[in-house]
C-alpha positions, 0 to 999 in steps of 0.5 A: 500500500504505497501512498507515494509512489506511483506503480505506473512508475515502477512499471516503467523501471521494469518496461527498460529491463525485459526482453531479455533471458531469464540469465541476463535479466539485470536484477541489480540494475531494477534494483539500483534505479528503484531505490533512486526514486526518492520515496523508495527506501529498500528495494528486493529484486528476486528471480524465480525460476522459470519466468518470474520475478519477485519483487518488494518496494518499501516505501520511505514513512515520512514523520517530519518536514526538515527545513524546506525541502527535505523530509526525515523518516523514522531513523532520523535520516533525511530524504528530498522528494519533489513534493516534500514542501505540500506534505504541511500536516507533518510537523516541521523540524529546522536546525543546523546541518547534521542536528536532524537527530537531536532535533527530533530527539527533542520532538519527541521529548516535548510533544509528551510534555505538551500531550497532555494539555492538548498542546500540539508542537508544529513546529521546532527550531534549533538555532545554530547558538543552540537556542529552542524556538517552538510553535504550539498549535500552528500559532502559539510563538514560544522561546525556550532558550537554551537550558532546562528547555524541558522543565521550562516546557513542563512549567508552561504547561502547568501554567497553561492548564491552569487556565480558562480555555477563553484565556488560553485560546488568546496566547500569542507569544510565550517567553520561558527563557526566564529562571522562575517565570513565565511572560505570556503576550495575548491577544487580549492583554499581556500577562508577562510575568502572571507565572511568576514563582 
């Protein structure tokens, strides 16, 4: 069950490799060019005798866009398909050359903080001073600097299910870059330093 790749496309790879003997068929060759396709992660070429051919195309599971035009699979490996820049449901990870593995590491980390409180994270950067910067539910701007980022998400989220949902739904910009509080600008006023311990 491909969701990228195209079996017409697939069968166009196989169309330039037939008419030939069961011997010379270049099974090395299919394999080579179907693994070039950017949605391709492994490919399986077998022979089997008499005249048939077996074949298994795993294709690449996307679960995060990295910069603009590369995505990452599950091991944290990046990949560049055409279409890499329409898949927007995917969250989108963005950090320095070669970071993309500590980047999702910290993903994972932060979206089971947020779970919780509904807090769905779209967006994490990592700025080459090795500054955090998150976007909660597509809109909500939130600077977690560089240290105890994951005790200062921990803190937000006490601070934001502590809330009214009417007040909640307001947060714009959020600023944790703070030992012991928490600066929260909104739609509706600026509650800077409301989570003040």
């Amino acid at each position: 069950q491909w969701q990228h790749i195209q079996e017409a496309e697939v069968r166009e790879i196989l169309t330039a490799y037939m008419g030939v003997g069961f011997f010379d068929f270049n099974v090395q060759g299919v394999k080579d060019e179907l693994e070039a396709h950017s949605w391709v992660a492994k490919a399986s070429v077998k022979k089997v005798w008499p005249d048939n051919l077996s074949l298994n195309v795993n294709e690449e599971i996307a679960i995060a866009r990295w910069g603009e035009k590369s995505l990452l699979n599950q091991q944290g490996n990046t990949f560049s398909p055409d279409n890499a820049g329409e898949l927007r449901s995917l969250p989108k990870l963005v950090g320095p050359e070669d970071s993309q593995f500590g980047v999702m590491e910290q993903y994972q980390n932060l979206s089971q903080i947020l779970f919780p409180a509904g807090l769905r994270l779209t967006q994490l950067s990592l700025t080459t001073r090795g500054s955090w910067d998150l976007i909660l539910n597509e809109s909500i701007q939130v600077s977690a600097g560089r240290l105890n980022v994951n005790n200062k998400v921990e803190r937000f989220v006490d601070f934001y299910s502590a809330q009214a949902t009417s007040v909640s739904e307001q947060f714009e910009r959020v600023d944790l870059r703070y030992s012991n509080g928490i600066a929260v600008r909104s739609t509706e006023q600026d509650l800077s330093g409301v989570a003040a311990r």
